[in-house]
N, C-alpha and C positions, 0 to 999 in steps of 0.2 A: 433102518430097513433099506434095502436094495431099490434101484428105478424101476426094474417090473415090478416087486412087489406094490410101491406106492402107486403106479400105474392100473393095475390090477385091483389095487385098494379103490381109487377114483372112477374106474371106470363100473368096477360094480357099484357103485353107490350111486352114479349117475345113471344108470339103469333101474335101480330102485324107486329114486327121487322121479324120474319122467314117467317111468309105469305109475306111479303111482299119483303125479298131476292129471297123466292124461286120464286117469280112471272117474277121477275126482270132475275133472274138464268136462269129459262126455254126457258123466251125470246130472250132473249142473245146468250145462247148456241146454240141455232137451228136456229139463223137469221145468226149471225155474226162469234161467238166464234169457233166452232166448227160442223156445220153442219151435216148432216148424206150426204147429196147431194151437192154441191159449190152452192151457189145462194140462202141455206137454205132449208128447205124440210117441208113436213106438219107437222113435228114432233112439229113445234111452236103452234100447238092447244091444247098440252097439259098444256099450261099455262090458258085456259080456264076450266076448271071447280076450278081452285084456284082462279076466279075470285068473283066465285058464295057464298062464305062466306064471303069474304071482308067484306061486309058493315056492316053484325051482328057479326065478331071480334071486327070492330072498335065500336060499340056500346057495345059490351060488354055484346052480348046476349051470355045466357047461353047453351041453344039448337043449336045455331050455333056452339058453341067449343063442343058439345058432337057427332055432326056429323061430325066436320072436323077433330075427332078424326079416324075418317075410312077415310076417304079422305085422308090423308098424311101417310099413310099404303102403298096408292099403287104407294106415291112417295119416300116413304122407298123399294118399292121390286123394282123400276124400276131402281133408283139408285144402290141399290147391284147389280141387274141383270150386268147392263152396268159398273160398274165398272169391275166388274170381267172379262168383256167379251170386251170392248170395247178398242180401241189403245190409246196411252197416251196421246194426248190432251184431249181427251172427257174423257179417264179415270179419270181424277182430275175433271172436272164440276162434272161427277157421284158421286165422293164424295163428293165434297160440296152440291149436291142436297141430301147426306143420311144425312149428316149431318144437314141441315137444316130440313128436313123434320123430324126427332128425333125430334129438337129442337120445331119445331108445334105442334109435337104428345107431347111430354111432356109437353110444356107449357098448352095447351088446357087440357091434364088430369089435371094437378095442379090448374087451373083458377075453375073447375067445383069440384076439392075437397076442395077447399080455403072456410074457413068458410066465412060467408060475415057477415061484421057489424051487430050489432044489432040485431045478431040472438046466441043463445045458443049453445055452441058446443057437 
């Protein structure tokens, strides 16, 4: 296979694999892991609009990664936010939500500048 295609190949699957930590991440944190309240607090809703791309990653639409290129923005600021601000158990989830959320924001720009087969670069 060709360097876009393999690139193309990597960079959707790294979009798959991070949508699909952080889904996992947000849920976790605010039921179980770390709550903001004991019992878990509403803050588990914000694993619902990460829902709403799922199924055009996993198909590998293009317009799906060019908008959930803004959508993992504001789980990049929430992540900084709460890192910086928040006590040390949830301080560590925060990071691995900036972390992974990087990891969605770049994979999705890289899938969408991936030359794709059979097209001219």
């Amino acid at each position: 296979m060709s360097a876009g295609g393999d690139a193309l190949r990597i960079a959707h699957w790294g979009a798959i694999a991070s949508l699909l930590a952080l889904i996992a991440l947000c849920l976790l944190w605010e039921t179980f892991l770390a709550p903001l309240r004991p019992g878990g607090s509403w803050l588990v809703l914000k694993a619902v609009p990460l829902l709403l791309p799922l199924f055009g990653i996993l198909r590998g639409h293009v317009m799906t990664c060019k908008w959930t290129l803004l959508l993992a923005l504001f789980y990049v600021a929430e992540g900084a936010v709460r890192a910086w601000s928040d006590a040390t158990p949830s301080r560590h989830y925060a990071l691995a939500e900036l972390l992974l959320a990087w990891i969605l924001f770049a994979s999705c720009a890289l899938y969408v500048r991936a030359p794709r087969p059979g097209t001219r670069a």
